[in-house]
C-alpha positions, 0 to 999 in steps of 0.5 A, spaced: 455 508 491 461 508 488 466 504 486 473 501 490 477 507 487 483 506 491 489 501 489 494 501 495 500 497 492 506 495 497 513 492 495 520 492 496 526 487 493 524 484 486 519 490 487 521 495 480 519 488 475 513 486 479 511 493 478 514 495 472 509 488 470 503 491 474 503 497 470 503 493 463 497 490 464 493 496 467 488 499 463 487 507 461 481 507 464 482 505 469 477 507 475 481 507 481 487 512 483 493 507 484 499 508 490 505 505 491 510 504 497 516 500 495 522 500 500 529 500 496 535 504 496 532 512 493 539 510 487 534 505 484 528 508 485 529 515 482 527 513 476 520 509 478 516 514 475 519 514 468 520 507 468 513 505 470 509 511 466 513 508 459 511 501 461 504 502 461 499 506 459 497 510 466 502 516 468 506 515 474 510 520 479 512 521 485 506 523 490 507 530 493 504 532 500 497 535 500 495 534 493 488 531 490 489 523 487 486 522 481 484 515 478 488 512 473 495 515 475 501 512 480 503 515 485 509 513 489 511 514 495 518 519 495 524 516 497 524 518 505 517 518 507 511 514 508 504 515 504 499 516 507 492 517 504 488 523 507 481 524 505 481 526 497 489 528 498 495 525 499 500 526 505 508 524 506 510 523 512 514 524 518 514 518 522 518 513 525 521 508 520 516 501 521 520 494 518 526 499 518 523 502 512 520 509 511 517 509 506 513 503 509 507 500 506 504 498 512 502 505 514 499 507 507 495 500 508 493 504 515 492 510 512 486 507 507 483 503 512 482 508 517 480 514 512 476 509 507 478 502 506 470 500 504 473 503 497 481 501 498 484 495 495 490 493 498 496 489 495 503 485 498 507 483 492 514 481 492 519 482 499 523 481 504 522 480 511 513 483 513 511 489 512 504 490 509 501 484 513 499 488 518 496 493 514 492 489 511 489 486 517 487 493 518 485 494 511 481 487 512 477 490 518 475 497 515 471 493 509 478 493 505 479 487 500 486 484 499 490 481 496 497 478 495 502 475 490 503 467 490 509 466 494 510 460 489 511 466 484 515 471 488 522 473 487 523 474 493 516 469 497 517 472 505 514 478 505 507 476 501 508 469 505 508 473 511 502 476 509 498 470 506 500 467 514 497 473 519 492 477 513 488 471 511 488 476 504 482 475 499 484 473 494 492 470 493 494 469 485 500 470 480 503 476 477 500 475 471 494 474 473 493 481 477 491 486 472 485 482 471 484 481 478 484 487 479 480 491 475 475 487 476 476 489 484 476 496 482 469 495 478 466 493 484 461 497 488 464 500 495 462 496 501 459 500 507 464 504 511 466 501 518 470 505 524 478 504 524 479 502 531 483 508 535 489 504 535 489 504 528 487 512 527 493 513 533 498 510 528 496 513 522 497 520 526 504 518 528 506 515 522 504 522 519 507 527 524 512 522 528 512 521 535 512 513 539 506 508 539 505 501 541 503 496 536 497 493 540 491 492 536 494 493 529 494 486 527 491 483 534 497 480 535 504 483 539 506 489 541 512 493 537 514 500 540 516 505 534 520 510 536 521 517 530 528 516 527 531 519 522 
């Protein structure tokens, strides 16, 4: 069996220090492919590649639709679509904004947990407002491990708050304390795969190919329709 090889990173206001921090701290061997949805405005995250190649040892660019992931690189979702993971590829969605954001994280969290969240490893950093707690809960119940930054530690505490709330994550900790987390998650062996539940896979189709969907079932808690939207 091998190792929990995926690393879903989500984040949005104080997003580009938390991650340019992350990145630092990564190791150049690192066994895991890492994903990264942060929901700014594309003028100050054009450049994320470049920021966060030069901060650290892994090679970063923006993720292009049906390419083969690969570990110890960054791929980060392209301004105007949701990242999805399908199989050994990536893919770049189409569908409807969720949290008034596209790309969102919780469709990559989604997508992992549907496609492979016994390998994944799902992250909630700095943020405004609650995407990626729904997520989560979707990693959680696909044999995902979570995590959450320390709200106490967070630029911008709501999003990992909200998280930490409705996700009940794994394990919650400071900045600078991630990176040795979770290479040490990333060594861990894959746990032993579990059935998304239908509304979880409807979802991840939808936010793949656009189209409307009711919530229900997602985080087991309310119903939100989400309709495509430009």
């Amino acid at each position: 069996m091998g190792n929990r090889d995926i690393l879903a990173i989500g984040t949005s206001a104080g997003g580009v220090e938390a991650l340019t921090s992350l990145a630092s701290g990564f190791q150049a061997n690192l066994p895991a492919s890492v994903l990264v949805t942060i929901h700014l405005p594309s003028r100050f995250t054009s450049s994320l590649d470049d920021i966060l190649s030069q901060a650290g040892p892994l090679s970063a660019a923006f993720a292009t639709n049906g390419e083969v992931f690969r570990k110890a690189r960054i791929y980060i979702a392209p301004p105007g679509r949701h990242l999805l993971v399908d199989g050994d590829r990536l893919s770049l969605g189409i569908g409807p904004r969720e949290n008034n954001a596209r790309p969102a994280i919780d469709p990559m969290l989604r997508s992992a947990a549907v496609c492979c969240g016994y390998r994944t490893v799902g992250v909630v950093l700095t943020g405004a407002l609650s995407d990626g707690a729904s997520g989560l809960s979707a990693l959680t119940l696909c044999g995902g491990i979570t995590v959450v930054q320390d709200p106490n530690d967070a630029a911008f505490p709501e999003m990992p708050l909200t998280a930490l709330n409705r996700a009940s994550p794994d394990h919650v900790v400071h900045l600078d304390q991630m990176p040795a987390l979770l290479d040490r998650l990333v060594h861990q062996p894959a746990g032993e795969p579990v059935a998304a539940s239908a509304a979880a896979r409807k979802a991840v189709e939808i936010a793949r190919s656009g189209g409307a969907i009711m919530d229900r079932g997602l985080s087991g808690r309310r119903s939100v329709l989400y309709r495509r939207r430009g």
